[in-house]
C-alpha distance (Angstrom), angle and dihedral (degrees) to the residues before:
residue distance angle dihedral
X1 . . .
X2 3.73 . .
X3 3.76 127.7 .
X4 4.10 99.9 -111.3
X5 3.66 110.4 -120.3
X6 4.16 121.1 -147.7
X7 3.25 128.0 -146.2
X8 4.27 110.2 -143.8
X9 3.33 109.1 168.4
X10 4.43 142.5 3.3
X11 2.89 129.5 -159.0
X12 3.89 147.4 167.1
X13 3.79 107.3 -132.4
X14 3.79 123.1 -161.5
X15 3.56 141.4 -154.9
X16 4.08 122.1 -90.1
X17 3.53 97.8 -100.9
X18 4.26 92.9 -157.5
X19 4.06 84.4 55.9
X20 3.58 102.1 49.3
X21 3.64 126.2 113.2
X22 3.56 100.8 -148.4
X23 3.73 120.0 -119.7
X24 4.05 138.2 -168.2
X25 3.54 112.5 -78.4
X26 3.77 98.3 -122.4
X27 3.67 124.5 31.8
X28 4.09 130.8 -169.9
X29 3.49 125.9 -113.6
X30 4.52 109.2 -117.8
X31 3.58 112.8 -126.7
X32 4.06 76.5 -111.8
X33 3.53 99.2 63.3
X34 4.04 86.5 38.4
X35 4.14 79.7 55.4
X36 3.85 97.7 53.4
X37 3.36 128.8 85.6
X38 4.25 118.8 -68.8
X39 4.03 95.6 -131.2
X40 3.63 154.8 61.2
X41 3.83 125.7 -57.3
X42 3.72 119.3 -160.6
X43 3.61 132.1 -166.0
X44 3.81 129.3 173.7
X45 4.06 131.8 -164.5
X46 3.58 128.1 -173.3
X47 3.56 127.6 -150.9
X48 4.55 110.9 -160.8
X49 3.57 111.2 -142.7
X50 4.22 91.0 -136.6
X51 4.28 87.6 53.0
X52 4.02 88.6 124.4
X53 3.85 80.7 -113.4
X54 3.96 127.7 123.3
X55 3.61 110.0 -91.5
X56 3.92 125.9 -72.9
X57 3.94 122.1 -89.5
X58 3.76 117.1 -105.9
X59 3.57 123.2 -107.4
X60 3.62 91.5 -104.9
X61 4.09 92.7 60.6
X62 3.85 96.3 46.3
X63 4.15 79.5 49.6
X64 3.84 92.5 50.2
X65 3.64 94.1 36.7
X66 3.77 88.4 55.0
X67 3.66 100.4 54.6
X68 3.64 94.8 42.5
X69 4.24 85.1 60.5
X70 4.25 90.6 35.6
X71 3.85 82.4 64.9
X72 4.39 83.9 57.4
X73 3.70 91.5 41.8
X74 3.93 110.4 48.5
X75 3.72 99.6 167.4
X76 3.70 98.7 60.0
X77 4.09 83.8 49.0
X78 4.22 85.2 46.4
X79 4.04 133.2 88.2
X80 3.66 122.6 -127.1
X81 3.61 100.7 -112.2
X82 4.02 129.1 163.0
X83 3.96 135.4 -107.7
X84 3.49 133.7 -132.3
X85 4.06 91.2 -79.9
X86 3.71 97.5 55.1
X87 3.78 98.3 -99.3
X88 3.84 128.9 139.4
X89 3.77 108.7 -106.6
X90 3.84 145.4 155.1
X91 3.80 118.5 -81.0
X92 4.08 103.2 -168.5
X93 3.30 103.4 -163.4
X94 4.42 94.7 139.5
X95 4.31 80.8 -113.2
X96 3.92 79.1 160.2
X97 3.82 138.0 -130.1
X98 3.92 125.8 -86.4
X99 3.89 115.5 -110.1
X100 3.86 113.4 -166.8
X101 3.97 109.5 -171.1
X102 3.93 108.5 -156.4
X103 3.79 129.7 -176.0
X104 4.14 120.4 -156.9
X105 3.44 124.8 -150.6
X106 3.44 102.7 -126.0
X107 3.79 147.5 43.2
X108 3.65 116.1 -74.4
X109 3.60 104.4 -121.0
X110 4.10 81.2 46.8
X111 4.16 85.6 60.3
X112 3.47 98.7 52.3
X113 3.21 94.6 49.5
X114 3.98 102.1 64.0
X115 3.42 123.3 47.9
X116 3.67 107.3 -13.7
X117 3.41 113.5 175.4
X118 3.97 85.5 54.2
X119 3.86 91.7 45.0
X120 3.91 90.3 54.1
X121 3.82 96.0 49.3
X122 3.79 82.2 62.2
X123 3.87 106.2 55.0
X124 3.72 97.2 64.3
X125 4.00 129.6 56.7
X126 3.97 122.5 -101.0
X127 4.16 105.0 -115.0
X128 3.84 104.4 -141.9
X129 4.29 86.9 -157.4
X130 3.79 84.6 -175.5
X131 3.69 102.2 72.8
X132 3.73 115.8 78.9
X133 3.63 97.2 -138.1
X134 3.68 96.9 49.6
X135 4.03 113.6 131.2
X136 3.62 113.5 -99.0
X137 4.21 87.7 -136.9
X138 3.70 124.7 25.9
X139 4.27 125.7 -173.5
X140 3.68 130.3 -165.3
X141 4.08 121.8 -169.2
X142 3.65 109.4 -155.9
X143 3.83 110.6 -167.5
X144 3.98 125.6 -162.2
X145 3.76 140.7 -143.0
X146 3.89 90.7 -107.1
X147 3.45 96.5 45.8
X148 4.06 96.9 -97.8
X149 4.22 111.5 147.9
X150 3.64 122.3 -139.3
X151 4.01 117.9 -164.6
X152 3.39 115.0 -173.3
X153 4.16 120.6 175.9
X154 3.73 136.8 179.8
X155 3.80 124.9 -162.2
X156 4.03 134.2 177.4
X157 3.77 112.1 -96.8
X158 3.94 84.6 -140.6
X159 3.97 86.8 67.5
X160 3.75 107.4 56.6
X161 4.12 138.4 -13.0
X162 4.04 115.7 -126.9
X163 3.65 95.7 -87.7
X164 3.82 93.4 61.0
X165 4.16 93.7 38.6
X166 3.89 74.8 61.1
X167 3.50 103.0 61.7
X168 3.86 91.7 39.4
X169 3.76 90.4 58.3
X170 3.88 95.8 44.4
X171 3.59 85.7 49.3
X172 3.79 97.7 56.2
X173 3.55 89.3 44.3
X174 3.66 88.5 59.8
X175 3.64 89.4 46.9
X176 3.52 96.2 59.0
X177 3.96 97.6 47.5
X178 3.67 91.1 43.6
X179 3.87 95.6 37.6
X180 3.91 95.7 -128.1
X181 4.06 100.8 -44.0
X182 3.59 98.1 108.0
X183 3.52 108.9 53.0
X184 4.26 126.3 160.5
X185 3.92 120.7 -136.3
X186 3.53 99.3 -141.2
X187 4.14 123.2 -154.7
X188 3.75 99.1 -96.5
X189 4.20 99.0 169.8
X190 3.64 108.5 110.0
X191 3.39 93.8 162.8
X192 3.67 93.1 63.8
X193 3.95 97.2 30.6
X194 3.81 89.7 106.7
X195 4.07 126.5 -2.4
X196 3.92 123.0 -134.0
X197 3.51 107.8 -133.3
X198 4.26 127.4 -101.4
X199 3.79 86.9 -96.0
X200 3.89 103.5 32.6
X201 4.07 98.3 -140.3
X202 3.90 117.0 163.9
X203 3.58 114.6 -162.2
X204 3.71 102.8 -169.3
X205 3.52 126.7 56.4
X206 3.19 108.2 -113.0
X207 3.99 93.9 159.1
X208 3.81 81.7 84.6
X209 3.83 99.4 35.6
X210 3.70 112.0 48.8
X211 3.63 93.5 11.2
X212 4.07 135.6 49.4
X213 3.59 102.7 -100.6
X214 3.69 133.9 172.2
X215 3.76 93.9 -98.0
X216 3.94 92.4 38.0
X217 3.48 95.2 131.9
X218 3.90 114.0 167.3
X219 3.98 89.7 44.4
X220 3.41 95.4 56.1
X221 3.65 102.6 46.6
X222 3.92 105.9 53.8
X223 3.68 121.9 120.5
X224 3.93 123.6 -122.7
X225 4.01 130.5 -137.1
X226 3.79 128.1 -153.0
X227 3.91 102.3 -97.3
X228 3.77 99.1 -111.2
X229 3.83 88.2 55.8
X230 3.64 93.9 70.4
X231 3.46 113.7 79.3
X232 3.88 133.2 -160.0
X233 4.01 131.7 -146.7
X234 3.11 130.8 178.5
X235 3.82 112.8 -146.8
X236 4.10 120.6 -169.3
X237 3.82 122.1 -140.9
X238 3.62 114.2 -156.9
X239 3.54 124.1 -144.6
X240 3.76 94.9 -109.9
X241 4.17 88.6 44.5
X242 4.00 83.1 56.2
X243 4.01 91.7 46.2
X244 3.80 98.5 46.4
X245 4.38 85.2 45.5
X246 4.16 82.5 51.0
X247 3.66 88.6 52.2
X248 4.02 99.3 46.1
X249 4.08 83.2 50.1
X250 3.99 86.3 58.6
X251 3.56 90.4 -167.9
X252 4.28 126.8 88.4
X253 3.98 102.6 -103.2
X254 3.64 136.9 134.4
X255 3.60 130.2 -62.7
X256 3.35 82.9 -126.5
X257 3.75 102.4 54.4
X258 3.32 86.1 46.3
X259 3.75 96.7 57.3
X260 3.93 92.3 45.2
X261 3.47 96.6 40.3
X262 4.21 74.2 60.2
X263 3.27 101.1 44.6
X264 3.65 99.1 50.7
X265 3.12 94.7 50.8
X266 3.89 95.8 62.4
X267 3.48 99.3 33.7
X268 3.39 87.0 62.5
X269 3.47 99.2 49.7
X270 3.63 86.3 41.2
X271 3.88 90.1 60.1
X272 3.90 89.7 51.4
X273 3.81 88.2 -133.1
X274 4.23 116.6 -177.6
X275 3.39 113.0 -89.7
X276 3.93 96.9 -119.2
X277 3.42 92.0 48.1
X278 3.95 119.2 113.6
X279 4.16 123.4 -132.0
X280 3.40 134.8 -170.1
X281 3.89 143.2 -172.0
X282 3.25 126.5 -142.6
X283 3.65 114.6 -140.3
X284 3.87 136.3 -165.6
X285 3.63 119.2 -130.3
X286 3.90 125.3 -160.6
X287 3.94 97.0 -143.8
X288 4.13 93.5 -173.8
X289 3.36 87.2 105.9
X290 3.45 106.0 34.5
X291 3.66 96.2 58.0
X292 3.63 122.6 107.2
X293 3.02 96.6 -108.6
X294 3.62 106.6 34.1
X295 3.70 104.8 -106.8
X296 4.15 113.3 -143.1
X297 4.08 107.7 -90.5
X298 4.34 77.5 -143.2
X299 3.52 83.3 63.0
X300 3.82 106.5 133.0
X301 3.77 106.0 -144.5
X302 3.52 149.6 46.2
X303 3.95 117.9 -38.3
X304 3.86 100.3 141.8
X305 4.01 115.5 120.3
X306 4.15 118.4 166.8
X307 3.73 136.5 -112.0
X308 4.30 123.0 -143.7
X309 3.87 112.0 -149.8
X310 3.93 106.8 -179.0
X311 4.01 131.6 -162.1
X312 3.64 127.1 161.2
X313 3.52 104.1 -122.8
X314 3.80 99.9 -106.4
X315 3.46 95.9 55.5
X316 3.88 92.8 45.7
X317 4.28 94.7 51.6
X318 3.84 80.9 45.2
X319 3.91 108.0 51.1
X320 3.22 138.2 83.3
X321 3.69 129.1 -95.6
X322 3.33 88.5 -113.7
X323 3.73 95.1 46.7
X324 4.10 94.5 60.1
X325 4.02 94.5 40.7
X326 3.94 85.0 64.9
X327 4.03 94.8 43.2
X328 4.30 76.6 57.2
X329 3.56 100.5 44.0
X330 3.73 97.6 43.3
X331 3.91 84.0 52.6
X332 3.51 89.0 44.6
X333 4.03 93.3 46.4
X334 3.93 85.3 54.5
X335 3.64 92.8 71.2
X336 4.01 89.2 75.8
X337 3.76 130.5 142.3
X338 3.79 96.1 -74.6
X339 3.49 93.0 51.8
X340 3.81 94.1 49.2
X341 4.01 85.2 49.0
X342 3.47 90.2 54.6
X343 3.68 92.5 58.1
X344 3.28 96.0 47.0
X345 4.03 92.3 52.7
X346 4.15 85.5 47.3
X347 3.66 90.0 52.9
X348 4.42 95.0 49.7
X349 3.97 81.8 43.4
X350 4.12 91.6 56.5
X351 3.79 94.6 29.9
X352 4.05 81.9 129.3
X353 3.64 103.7 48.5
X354 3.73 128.7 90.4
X355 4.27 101.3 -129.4
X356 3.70 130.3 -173.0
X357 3.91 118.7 -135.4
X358 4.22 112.8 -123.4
X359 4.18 79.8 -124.1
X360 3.96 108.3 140.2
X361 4.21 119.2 -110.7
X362 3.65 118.6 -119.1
X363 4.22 100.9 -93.3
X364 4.13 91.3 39.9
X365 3.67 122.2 140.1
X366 3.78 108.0 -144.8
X367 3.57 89.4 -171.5
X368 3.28 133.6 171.4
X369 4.06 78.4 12.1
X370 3.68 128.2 77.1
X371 4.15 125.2 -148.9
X372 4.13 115.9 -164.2
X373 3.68 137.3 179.3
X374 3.71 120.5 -163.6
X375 4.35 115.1 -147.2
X376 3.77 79.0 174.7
X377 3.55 99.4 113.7
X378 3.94 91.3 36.4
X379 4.03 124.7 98.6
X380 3.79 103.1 -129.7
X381 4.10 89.5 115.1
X382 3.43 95.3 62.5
X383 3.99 95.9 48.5
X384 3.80 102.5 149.2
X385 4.05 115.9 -177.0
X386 3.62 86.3 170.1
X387 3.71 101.8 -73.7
X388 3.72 93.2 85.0
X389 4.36 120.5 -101.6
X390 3.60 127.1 -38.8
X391 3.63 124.5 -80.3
X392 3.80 90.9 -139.9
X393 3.21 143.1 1.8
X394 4.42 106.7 -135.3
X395 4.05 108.5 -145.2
X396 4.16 108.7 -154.0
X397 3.96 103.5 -130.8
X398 3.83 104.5 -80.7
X399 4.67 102.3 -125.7
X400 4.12 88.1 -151.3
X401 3.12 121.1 82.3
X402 3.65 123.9 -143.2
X403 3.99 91.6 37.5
X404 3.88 121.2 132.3
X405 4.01 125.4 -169.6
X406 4.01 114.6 177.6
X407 3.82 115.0 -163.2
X408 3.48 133.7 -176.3
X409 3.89 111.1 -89.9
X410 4.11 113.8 -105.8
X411 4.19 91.3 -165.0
X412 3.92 102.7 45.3
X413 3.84 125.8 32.1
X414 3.65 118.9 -124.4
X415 4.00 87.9 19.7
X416 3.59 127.4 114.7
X417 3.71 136.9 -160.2
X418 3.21 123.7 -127.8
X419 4.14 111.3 -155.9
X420 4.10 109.9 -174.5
X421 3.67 131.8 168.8
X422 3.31 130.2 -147.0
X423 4.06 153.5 132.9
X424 3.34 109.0 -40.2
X425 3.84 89.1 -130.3
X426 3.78 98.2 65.6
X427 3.59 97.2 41.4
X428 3.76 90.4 95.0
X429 3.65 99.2 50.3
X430 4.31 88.0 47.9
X431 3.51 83.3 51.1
X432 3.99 95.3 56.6
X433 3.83 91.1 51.9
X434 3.83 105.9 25.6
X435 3.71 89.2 112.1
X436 4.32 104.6 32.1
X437 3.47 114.7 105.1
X438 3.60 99.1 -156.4
């Protein structure tokens, strides 16, 4: 049974007013943001009381801390609102984010230890993305019996990709330790973040890539599963896993192309997929500094557009490692400057029209496909409030399967976790051969 979590106290929390750096009153949504997913994201980090670190920040800090950063960060502090044509945009008028503070009645270690999956869906707030007024970013600080901190926060996928949610977070942070001297001025243009050309002409078709088009074929023809059919697992790397994997690839490439390249592989095999049948992964690609120009990486927004490697599944199970981390970073390599440009053209071209991002519903069966995001290169292991970094960072159970998110790990250095989801009935087979490199 599930350690019962309390609500104490709610409140809407706004920016510091004397630490603001003013900011229009109404800003546009990219066709970036338009491209991400419509929803919600939570993410949850817990700090143990017995760490070896100094002792956790009150309530009252985090609070302080947090408005002293809101007043950096106006969209997350904004409503969604819309302009004089009828489309969604930001209204940033500093309404303020919600702050639940929570208190559980146990230790933390006791928690996680019971019924977590159900203990986790209670240490962040519920987004109600329906209602017009509802804040952009929402926090909840669940406290424990032996002193252990929970912070658990939500924020609209329209407002900012993973990359900027990571400099937010590190900022606040810093806030808090320093108590509002050090403070970042993030790149808050979006109007100028990328520039359609003279003669907008887009020469991919992204209506039917990024977007739900009438020729969208794969997004439109995936299968669904009952939500407690989909299973999660969280699988850990360690560091000498990762270097062994590096080795077998016998070529310099990412730890993260390594680790996909990996995980593909047995997933697939896991899934028991035909042999002539093709699979595909989609992958998220930071274009900040693939733009031409360069965009900011402190750029607070959306700048995430997707790469499609393809194998048919008997030549994937029977490559080398080698062989699939090039079918990834040629896809990857395809998301170049003229690429991003056309995207940027398509969006000025469809300014007017309502679109719908190719992002997978809650229930979706991705299968015999794979999506992943990577938080590899971002900073939210080494959150320090002033009690030192988390002890873990608590994934909410992922309702698509076929989606993979490798973080950094918060227990062993140089490991990373691997958190996948997929149909409950091939989680035991992944599980036999999550770690074989055959």
């Amino acid at each position: 049974m599930a350690v019962p979590v309390d609500i104490t106290k709610r409140e809407v929390l706004r920016p510091s007013p004397a630490l603001a750096i003013g900011a229009c009153m109404k800003s546009p949504l990219t066709v970036f943001d338009r491209a991400a997913m419509d929803l919600y994201v939570p993410s949850i980090y817990a700090w143990s009381a017995d760490a070896g670190g100094a002792e956790a920040p009150s309530n009252d800090n985090i609070k302080n801390g947090l408005a002293a950063v809101l007043a950096r960060f106006p969209h997350l502090a904004g409503r969604f609102a819309v302009d004089e044509r009828g489309r969604r945009c930001f209204d940033l008028n500093d309404a303020g984010v919600l702050v639940l503070e929570a208190t559980a009645s146990a230790s933390l270690a006791d928690a996680l230890a019971h019924d977590v999956p159900a203990h986790i869906n209670e240490l962040y707030p519920k987004a109600d993305k329906e209602r017009a007024d509802e804040p952009l970013l929402q926090v909840q600080l669940t406290r424990y019996t032996c002193g252990g901190l929970v912070i658990g926060v939500t924020a609209h996928h329209h407002v900012a990709d993973g990359q900027s949610m990571s400099v937010f977070f590190v900022a606040w942070a810093a806030a808090v330790r320093t108590r509002g001297t050090l403070l970042p001025t993030p790149f808050l243009y979006r109007e100028g973040v990328v520039v359609p050309s003279r003669l907008p002409q887009p020469v991919f078709n992204h209506r039917n890539i990024e977007f739900d088009g009438e020729r969208s074929s794969r997004s439109n023809s995936y299968g669904a599963l009952p939500l407690h059919m989909i299973g999660n697992l969280a699988v850990h790397f360690p560091e000498e896993f990762v270097a062994r994997l590096k080795a077998r690839v016998g070529t310099r490439c990412s730890t993260f192309r390594c680790l996909l390249a990996h995980a593909w592989k047995k997933i697939t095999a896991a899934r028991g997929l035909s042999p002539e049948e093709f699979t595909r992964v989609r992958i998220a690609v930071n274009c900040r500094g693939r733009a031409s120009p360069a965009v900011p990486m402190d750029y607070f927004g959306n700048m995430v557009l997707w790469a499609f490697p393809k194998m048919k599944v008997r030549d994937l199970l029977s490559s080398s490692y080698a062989t699939v981390v090039g079918v990834i970073s040629d896809a990857v390599a395809r998301v170049d400057e003229r690429y991003i440009q056309s995207f940027v053209d398509f969006g000025e071209v469809v300014a007017g029209e309502e679109l719908a991002p190719t992002a997978a519903e809650p229930g979706t069966v991705l299968c015999p496909d794979l999506e992943v995001d990577s938080w590899l290169g971002f900073r939210f292991h080494e959150l320090d409030f002033g009690g030192g970094p988390p002890c873990a960072f608590l994934p909410p159970d992922v309702p698509v399967e076929g989606i993979l998110i490798f973080v950094p790990s918060c227990a062993a250095k140089g490991g990373i976790e691997m958190f996948v989801a997929l149909d409950d009935s091939q989680i035991e087979a992944f599980s036999q051969i999550c770690y074989s490199m055959d």
